[in-house]
C-alpha positions in Angstrom: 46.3 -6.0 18.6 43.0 -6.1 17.0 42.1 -8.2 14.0 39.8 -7.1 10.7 36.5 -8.1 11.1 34.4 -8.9 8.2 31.4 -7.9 9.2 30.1 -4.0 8.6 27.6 -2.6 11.1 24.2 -2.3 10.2 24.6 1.5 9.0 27.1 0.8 6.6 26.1 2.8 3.5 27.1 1.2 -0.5 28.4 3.6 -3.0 24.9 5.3 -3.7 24.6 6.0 -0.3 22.1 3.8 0.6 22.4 2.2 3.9 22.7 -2.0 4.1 18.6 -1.5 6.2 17.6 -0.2 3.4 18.9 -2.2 0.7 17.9 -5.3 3.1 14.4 -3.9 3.4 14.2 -3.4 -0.6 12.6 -7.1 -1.4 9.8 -7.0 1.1 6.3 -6.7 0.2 6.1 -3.3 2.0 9.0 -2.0 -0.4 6.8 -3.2 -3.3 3.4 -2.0 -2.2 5.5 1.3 -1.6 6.8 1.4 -5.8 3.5 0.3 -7.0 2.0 3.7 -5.1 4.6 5.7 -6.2 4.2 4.7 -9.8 0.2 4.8 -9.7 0.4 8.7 -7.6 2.8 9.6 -10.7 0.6 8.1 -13.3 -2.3 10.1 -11.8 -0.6 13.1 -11.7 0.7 12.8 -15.5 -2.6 11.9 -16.6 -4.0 15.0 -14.7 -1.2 17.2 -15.8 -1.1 16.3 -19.4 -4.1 14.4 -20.3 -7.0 16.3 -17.9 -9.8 15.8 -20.5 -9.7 12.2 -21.0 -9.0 11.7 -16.8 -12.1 13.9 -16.5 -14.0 11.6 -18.9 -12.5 8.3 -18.3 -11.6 8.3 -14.7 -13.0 11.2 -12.6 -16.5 12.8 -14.3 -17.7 14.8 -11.5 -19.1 18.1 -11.6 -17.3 20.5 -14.4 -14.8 20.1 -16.0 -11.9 22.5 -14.3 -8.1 21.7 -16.2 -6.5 24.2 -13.5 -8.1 22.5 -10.5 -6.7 19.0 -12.2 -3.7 20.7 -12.8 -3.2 21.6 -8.7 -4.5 18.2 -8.2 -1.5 16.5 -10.5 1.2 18.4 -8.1 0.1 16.9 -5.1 -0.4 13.8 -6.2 3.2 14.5 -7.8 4.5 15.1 -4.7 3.3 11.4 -2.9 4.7 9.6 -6.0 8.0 11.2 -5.5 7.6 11.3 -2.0 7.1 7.5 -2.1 10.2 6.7 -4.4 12.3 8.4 -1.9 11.0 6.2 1.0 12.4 2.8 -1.1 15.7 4.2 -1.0 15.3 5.6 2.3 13.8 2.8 4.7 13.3 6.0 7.7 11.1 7.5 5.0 8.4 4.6 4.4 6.5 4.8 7.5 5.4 8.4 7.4 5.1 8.1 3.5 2.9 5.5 4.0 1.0 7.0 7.0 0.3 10.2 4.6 -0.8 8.0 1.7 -3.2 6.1 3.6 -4.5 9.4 5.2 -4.8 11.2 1.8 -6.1 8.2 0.3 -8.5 7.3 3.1 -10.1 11.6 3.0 -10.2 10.6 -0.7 -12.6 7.5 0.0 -14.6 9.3 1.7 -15.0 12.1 -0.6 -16.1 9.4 -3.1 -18.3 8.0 -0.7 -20.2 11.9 -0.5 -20.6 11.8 -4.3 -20.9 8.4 -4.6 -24.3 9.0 -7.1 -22.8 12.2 -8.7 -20.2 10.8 -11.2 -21.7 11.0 -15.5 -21.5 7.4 -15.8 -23.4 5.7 -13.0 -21.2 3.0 -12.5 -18.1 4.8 -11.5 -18.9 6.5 -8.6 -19.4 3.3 -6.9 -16.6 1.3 -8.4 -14.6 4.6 -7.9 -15.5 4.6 -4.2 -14.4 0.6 -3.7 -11.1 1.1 -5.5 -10.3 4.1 -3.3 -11.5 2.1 0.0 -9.6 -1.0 -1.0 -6.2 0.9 -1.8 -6.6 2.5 1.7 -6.9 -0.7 4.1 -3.9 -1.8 1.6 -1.9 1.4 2.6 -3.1 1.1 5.6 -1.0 -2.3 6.7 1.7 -1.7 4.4 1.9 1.4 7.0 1.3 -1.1 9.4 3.7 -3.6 8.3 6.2 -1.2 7.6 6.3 0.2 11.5 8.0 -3.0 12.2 11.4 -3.6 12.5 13.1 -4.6 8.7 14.3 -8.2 9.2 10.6 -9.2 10.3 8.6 -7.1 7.3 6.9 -8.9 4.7 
């Protein structure tokens, strides 16, 4: 005869589906560095989407002016904000998530880095250019840190 045990194994999923490694993994710093991107990719892309004149004038003056372009722009960035909120419920999901943002965000730096002297306002290219490279070594070892196994993530 076997008894009840009260213990569930580790794939165990809650009533929204969501299995008991990813609701463990949901306080680490990885799980909040992964939000924080989401939020910022879908602020950018709103802001692109809906407001492409004053992100053209306030955060991105390069070149001309080109709402359609923007547009484009705002679905892909879209994409890696919803991308992102997926991986927090879905802990399989953060490492390549976070491997793709690092990537994009790391081509991005060094796009910046090209027309570092190009942007309207002097200052911005560089400060554009260090914002950029310092969100990329952070996606970089939140990628990192979240390749290892759940119960030893920060």
């Amino acid at each position: 005869m076997s008894t009840a045990s009260n213990t569930t194994p580790a794939s165990a999923t809650d009533a929204t589906g969501a299995s008991r490694e990813a609701l463990a993994g949901r306080g680490s710093t990885v799980a909040a560095g992964l939000v924080a991107f989401a939020l910022v990719n879908l602020a950018i892309a709103a802001m692109l989407a809906f407001a492409p004149h004053a992100f053209f004038e306030d955060v991105g003056p390069y070149g001309a002016q080109n709402d359609h372009y923007m547009r484009d722009l705002a679905t892909f960035y879209a994409a890696l904000g919803v991308g992102g909120l997926i991986a927090y419920r879905r802990a399989s999901w953060r490492t390549p998530v976070l491997c793709l943002l690092a990537l994009q965000y790391g081509l991005h730096t060094l796009n910046h880095l090209a027309d570092i002297g190009a942007a309207h306002t002097r200052w911005l290219g560089p400060a554009n250019f260090a914002s950029l490279a310092i969100a990329t070594v952070a996606l970089v070892w939140l990628a990192r840190e979240s390749a290892r196994p759940l119960e030893v993530q920060r």
